[in-house]
PDB file of N, CA, C and O in Angstrom:
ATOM      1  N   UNK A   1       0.849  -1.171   0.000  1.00  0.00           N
ATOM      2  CA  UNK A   1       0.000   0.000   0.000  1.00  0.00           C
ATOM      3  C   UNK A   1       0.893   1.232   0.000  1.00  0.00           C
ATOM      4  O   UNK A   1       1.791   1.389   0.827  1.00  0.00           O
ATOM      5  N   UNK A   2       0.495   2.425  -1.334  1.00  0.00           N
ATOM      6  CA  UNK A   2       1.270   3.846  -0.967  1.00  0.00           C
ATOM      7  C   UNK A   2       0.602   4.457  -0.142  1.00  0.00           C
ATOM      8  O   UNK A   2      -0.595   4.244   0.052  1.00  0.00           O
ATOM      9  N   UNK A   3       1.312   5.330   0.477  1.00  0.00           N
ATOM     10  CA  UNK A   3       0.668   6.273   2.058  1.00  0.00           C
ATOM     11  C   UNK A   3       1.265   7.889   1.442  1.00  0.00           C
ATOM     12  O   UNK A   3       0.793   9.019   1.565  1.00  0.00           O
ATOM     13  N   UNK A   4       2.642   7.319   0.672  1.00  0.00           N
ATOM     14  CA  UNK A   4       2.926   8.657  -0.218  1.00  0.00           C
ATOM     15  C   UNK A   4       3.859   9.165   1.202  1.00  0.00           C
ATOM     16  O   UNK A   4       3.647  10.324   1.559  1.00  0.00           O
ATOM     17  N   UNK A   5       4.816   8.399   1.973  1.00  0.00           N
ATOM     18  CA  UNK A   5       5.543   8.956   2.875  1.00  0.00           C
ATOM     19  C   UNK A   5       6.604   7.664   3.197  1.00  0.00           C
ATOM     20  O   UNK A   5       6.172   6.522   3.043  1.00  0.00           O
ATOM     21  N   UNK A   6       7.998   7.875   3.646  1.00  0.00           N
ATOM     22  CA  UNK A   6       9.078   7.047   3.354  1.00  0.00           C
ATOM     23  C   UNK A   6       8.431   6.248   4.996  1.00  0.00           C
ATOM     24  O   UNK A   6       7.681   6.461   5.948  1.00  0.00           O
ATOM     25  N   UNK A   7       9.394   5.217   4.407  1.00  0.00           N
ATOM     26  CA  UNK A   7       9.356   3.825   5.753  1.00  0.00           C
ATOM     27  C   UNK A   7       9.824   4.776   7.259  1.00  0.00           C
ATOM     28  O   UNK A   7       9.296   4.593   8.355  1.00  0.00           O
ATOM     29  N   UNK A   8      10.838   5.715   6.996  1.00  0.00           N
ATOM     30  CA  UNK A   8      11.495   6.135   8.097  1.00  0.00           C
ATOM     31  C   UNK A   8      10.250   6.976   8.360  1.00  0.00           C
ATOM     32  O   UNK A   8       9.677   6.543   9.360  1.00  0.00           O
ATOM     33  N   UNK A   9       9.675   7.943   7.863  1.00  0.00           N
ATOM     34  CA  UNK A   9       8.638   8.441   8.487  1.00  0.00           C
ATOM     35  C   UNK A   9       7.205   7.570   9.278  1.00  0.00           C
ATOM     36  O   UNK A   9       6.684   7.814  10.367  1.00  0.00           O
ATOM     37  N   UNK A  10       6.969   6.859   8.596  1.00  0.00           N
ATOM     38  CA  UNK A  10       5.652   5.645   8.808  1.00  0.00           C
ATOM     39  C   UNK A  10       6.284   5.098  10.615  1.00  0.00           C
ATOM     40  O   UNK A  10       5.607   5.092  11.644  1.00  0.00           O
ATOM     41  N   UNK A  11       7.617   4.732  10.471  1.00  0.00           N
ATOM     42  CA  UNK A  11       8.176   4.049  11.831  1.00  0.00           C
ATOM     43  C   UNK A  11       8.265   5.030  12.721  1.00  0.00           C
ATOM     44  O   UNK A  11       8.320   4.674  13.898  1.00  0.00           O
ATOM     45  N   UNK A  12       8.298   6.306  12.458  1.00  0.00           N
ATOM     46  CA  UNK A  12       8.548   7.410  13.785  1.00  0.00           C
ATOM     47  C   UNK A  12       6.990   7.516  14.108  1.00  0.00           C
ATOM     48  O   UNK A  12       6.620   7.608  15.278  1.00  0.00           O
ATOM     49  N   UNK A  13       6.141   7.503  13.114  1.00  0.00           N
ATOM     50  CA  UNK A  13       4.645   7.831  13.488  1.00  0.00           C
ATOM     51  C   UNK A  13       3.920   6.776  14.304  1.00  0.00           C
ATOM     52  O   UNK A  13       2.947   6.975  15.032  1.00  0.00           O
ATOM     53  N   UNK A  14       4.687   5.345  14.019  1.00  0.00           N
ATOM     54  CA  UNK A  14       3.723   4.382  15.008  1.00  0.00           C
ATOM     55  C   UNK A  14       4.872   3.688  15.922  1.00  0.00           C
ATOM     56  O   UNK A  14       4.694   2.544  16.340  1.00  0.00           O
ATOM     57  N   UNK A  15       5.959   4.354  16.195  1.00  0.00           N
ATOM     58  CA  UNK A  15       6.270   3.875  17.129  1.00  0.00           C
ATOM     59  C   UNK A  15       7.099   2.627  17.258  1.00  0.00           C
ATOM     60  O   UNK A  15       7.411   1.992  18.266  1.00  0.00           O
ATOM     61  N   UNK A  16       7.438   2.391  15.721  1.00  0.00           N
ATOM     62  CA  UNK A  16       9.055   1.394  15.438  1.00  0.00           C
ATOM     63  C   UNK A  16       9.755   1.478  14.370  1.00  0.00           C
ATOM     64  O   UNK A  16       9.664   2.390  13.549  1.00  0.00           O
ATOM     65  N   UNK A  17      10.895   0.032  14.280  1.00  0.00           N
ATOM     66  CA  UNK A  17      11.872   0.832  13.835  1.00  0.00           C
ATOM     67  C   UNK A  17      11.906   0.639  12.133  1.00  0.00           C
ATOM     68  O   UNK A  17      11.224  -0.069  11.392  1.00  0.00           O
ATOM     69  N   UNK A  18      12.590   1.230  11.968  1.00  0.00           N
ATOM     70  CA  UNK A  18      12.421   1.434  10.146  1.00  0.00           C
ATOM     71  C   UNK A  18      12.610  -0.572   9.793  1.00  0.00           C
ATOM     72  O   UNK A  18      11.897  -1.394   9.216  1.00  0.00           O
ATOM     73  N   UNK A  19      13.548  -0.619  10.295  1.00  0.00           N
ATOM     74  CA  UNK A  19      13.680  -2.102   9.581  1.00  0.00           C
ATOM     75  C   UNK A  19      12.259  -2.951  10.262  1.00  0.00           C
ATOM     76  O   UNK A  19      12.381  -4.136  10.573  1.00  0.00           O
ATOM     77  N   UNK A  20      11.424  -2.494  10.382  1.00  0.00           N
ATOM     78  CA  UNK A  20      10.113  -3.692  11.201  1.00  0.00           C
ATOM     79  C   UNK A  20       9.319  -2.911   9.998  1.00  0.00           C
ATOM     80  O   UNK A  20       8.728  -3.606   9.172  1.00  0.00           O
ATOM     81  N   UNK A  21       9.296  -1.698   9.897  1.00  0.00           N
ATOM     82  CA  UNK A  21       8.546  -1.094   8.704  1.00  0.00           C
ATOM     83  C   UNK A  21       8.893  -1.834   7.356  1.00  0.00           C
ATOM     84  O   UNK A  21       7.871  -2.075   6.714  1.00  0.00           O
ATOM     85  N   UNK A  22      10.008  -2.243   6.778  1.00  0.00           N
ATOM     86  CA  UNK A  22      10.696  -2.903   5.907  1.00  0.00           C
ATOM     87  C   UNK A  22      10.573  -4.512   5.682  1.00  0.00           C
ATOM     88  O   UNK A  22      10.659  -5.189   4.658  1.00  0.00           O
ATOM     89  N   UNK A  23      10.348  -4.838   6.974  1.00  0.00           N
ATOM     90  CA  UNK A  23       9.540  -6.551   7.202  1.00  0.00           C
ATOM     91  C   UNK A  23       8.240  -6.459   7.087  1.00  0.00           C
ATOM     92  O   UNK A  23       8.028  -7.659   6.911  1.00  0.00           O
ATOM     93  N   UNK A  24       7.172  -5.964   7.047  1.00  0.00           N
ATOM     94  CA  UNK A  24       6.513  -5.788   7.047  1.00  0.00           C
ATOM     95  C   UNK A  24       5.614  -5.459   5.711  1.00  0.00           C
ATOM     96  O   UNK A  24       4.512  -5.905   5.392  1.00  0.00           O
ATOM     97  N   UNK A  25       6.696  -4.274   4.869  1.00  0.00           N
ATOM     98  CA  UNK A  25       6.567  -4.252   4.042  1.00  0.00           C
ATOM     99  C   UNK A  25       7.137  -5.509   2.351  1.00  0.00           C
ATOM    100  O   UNK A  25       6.629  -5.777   1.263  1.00  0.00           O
ATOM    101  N   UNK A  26       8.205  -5.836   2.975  1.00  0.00           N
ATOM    102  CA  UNK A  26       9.166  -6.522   1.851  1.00  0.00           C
ATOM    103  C   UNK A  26       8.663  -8.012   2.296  1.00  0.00           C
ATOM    104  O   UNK A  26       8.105  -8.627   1.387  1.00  0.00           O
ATOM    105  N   UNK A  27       8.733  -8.463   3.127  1.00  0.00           N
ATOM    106  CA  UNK A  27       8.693  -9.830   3.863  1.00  0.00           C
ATOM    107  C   UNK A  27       7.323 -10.210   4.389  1.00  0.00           C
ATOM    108  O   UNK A  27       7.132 -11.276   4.974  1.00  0.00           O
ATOM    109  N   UNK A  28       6.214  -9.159   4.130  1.00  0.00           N
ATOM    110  CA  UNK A  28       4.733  -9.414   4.260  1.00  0.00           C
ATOM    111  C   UNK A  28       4.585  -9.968   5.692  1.00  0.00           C
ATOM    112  O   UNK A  28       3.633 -10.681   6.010  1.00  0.00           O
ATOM    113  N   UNK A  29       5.513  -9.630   6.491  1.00  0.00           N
ATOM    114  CA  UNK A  29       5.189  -9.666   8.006  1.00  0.00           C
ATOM    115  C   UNK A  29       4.110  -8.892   8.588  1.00  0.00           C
ATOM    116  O   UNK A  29       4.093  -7.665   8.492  1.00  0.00           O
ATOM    117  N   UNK A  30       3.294  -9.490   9.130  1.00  0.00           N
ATOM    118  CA  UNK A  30       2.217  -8.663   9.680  1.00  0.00           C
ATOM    119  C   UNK A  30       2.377  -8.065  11.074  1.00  0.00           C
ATOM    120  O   UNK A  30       3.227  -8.643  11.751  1.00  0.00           O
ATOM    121  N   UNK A  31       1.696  -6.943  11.713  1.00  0.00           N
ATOM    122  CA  UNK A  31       1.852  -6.584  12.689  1.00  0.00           C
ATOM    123  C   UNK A  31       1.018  -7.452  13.362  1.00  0.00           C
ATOM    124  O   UNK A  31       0.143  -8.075  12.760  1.00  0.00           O
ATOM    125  N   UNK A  32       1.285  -7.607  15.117  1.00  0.00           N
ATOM    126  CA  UNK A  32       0.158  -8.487  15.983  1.00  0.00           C
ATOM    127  C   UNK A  32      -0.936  -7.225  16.344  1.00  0.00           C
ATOM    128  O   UNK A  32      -1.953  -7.458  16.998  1.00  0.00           O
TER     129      UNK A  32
END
């Protein structure tokens, strides 16, 4: 999904870290 804002921003807004933003995104890791 675009949000139209970088991984490093998305991770400061909810509160982790860019590379969990990056699993999440690349590796279809879901949040609990």
């Amino acid at each position: 999904m675009d949000l139209g804002i970088t991984m490093k921003k998305l991770a400061r807004r909810v509160g982790v870290t860019e590379t969990t933003v990056y699993n999440w995104e690349a590796r279809n890791i879901k949040p609990l």
